[in-house]
C-alpha positions in Angstrom: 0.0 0.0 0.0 1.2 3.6 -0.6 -0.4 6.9 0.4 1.4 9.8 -1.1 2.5 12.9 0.6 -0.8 15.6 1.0 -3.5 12.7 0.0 -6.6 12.5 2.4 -8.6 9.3 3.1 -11.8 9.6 4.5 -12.7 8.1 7.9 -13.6 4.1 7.7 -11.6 3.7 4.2 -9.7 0.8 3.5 -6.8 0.5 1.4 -5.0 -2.7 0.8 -2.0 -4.2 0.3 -0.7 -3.2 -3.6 -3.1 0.0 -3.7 -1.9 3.1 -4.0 -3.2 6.6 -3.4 -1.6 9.5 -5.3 -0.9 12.9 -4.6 -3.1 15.1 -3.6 -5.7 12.6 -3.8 -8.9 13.0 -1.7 -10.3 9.2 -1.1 -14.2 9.7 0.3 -15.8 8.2 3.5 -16.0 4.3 3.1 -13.8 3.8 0.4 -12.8 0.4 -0.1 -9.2 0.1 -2.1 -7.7 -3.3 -3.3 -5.1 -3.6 -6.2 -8.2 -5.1 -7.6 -10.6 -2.7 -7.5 -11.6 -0.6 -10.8 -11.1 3.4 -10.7 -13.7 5.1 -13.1 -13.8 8.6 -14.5 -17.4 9.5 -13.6 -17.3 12.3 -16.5 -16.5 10.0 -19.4 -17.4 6.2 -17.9 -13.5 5.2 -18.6 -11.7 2.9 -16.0 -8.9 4.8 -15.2 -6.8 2.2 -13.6 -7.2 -0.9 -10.7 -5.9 -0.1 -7.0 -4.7 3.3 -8.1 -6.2 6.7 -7.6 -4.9 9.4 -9.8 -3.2 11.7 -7.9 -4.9 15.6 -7.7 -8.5 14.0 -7.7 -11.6 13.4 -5.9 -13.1 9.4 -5.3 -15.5 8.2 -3.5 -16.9 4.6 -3.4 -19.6 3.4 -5.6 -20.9 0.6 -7.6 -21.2 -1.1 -10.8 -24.1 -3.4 -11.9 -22.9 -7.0 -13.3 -24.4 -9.1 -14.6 -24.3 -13.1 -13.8 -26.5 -16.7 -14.0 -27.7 -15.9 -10.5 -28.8 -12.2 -11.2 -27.6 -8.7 -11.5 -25.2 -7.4 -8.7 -23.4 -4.2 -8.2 -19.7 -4.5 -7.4 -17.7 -2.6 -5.8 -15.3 0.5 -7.7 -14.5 3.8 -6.7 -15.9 6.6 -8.7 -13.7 9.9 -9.2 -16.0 13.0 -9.3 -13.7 16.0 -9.8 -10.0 16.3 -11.1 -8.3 19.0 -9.0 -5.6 21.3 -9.9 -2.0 20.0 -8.2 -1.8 21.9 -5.2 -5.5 22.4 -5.3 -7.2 21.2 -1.6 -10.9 20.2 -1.6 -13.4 21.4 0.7 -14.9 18.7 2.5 -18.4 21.1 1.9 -18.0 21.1 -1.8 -17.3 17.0 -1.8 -20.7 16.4 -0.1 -22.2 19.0 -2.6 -20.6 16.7 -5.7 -21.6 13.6 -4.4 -25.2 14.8 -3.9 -25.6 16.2 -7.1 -25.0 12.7 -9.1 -27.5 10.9 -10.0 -28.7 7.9 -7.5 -27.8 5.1 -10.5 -24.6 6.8 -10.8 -23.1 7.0 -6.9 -23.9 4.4 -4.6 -22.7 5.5 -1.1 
């Protein structure tokens, strides 16, 4: 696991072994991060990476719906909402104000 200098993870995260949090990086409340787990662009629907959050952004945990014989069931990927300027530090006001705004389908909490 590495958490790089001036990142921030939110109270009752997990990160794993072989994760890695970059710079800057602002990991939301509950974030679960393995060197498994896909990191999506919530602008274009692109996975960024596995296990890594970019550094300078903004992720939070969500989910994603997939499908299988038993059913359809969302598993788990963190979700970055906002790319921040390097140096740039978020206010913890205007993350709850970006997650509320997405659409319930979108951010799972």
């Amino acid at each position: 696991m590495v958490i790089e200098d001036d990142a921030f993870i939110g109270a009752r995260s997990m990160v794993y072994s072989g994760a890695r949090v970059g710079e800057g990086a602002l990991l939301g409340a509950g974030a679960l991060l393995t060197d498994t787990i896909p990191v999506i662009d919530a602008a274009t629907g692109e996975e960024l990476s596995r296990g890594e959050v970019p550094p300078w952004t903004v992720a939070v945990p969500a989910s994603r719906p997939r499908e299988f014989a038993g059913g359809t069931f969302g598993l788990p990927c963190l979700l970055v909402i906002k790319h921040l300027k390097k140096g740039e530090r978020h206010d913890k006001a205007k993350l709850n104000d970006a997650v509320r705004t997405q659409p319930p389908a979108t951010l799972s909490l």
